[in-house]
C-alpha positions as CSV (number, residue, x, y, z in Angstrom):
1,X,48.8,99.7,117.5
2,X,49.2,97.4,114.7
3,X,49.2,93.7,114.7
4,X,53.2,93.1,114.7
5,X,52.9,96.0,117.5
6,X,50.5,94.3,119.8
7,X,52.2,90.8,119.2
8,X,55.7,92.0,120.4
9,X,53.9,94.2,123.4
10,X,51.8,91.2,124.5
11,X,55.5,89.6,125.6
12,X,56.4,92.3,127.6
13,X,55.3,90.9,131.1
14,X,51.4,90.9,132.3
15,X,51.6,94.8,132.1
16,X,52.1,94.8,128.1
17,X,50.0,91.7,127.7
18,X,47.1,93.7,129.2
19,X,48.2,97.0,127.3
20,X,48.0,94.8,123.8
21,X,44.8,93.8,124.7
22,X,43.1,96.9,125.7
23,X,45.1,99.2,123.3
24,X,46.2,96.7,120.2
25,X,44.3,95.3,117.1
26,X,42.9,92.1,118.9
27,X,41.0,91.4,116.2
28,X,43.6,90.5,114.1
29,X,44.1,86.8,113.8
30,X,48.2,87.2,113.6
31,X,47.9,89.7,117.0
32,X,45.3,87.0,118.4
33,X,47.6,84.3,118.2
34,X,50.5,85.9,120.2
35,X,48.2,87.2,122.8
36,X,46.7,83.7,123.0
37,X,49.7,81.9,123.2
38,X,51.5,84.6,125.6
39,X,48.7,83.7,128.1
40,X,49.0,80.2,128.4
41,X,52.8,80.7,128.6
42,X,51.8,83.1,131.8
43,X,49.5,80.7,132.9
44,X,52.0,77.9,132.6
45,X,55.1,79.6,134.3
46,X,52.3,80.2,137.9
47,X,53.2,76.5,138.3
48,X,55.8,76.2,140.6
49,X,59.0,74.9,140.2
50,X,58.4,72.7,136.9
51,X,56.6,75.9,135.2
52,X,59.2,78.5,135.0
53,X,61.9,77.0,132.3
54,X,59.3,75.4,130.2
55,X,57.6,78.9,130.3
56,X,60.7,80.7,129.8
57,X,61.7,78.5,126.8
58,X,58.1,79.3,125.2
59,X,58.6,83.1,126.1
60,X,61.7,83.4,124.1
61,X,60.3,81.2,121.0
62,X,57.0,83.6,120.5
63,X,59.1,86.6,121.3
64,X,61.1,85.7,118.1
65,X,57.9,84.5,116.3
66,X,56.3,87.9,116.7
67,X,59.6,90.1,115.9
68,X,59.8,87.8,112.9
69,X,56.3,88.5,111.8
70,X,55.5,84.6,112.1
71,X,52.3,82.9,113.9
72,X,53.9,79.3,114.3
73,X,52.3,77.0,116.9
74,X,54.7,76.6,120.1
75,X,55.6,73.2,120.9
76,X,53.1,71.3,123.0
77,X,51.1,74.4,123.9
78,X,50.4,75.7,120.0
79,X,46.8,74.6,119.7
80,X,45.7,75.4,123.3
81,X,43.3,78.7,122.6
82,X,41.7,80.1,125.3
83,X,40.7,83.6,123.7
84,X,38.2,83.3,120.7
């Protein structure tokens, strides 16, 4: 899977997060910033209540980052990492 590939697939739920990270080219520093950021978006939307719109918002934003072949920090969670 190519980088673009694995970026967009990362977005598609905790199933193609895992999927881009077993199967996609993680070592990629474009693919490793989606799958990076798509985890702390999952992380964040756990949170009840005050999680889910932020996380939503943040979902839609990388999803168009990675379709547009773009590896922009997110708003407030953009220099979180917590894969290396």
């Amino acid at each position: 899977m190519n980088a673009k590939t694995t970026a967009i697939v990362s977005y598609i739920g905790w199933i193609g997060w895992l999927i881009a990270l077993l199967a996609g080219d993680k070592d990629d520093p474009f693919a490793k910033h989606h799958l990076n950021q798509n985890l702390i978006i999952y992380l964040i939307a756990l949170i009840p209540i005050i999680g889910t719109i932020p996380a939503f918002v943040f979902w839609i934003m990388g999803l168009i980052n990675a379709a547009n072949n773009e590896a922009k920090p997110l708003p407030l969670i953009g220099n979180w990492h917590l894969l290396k």
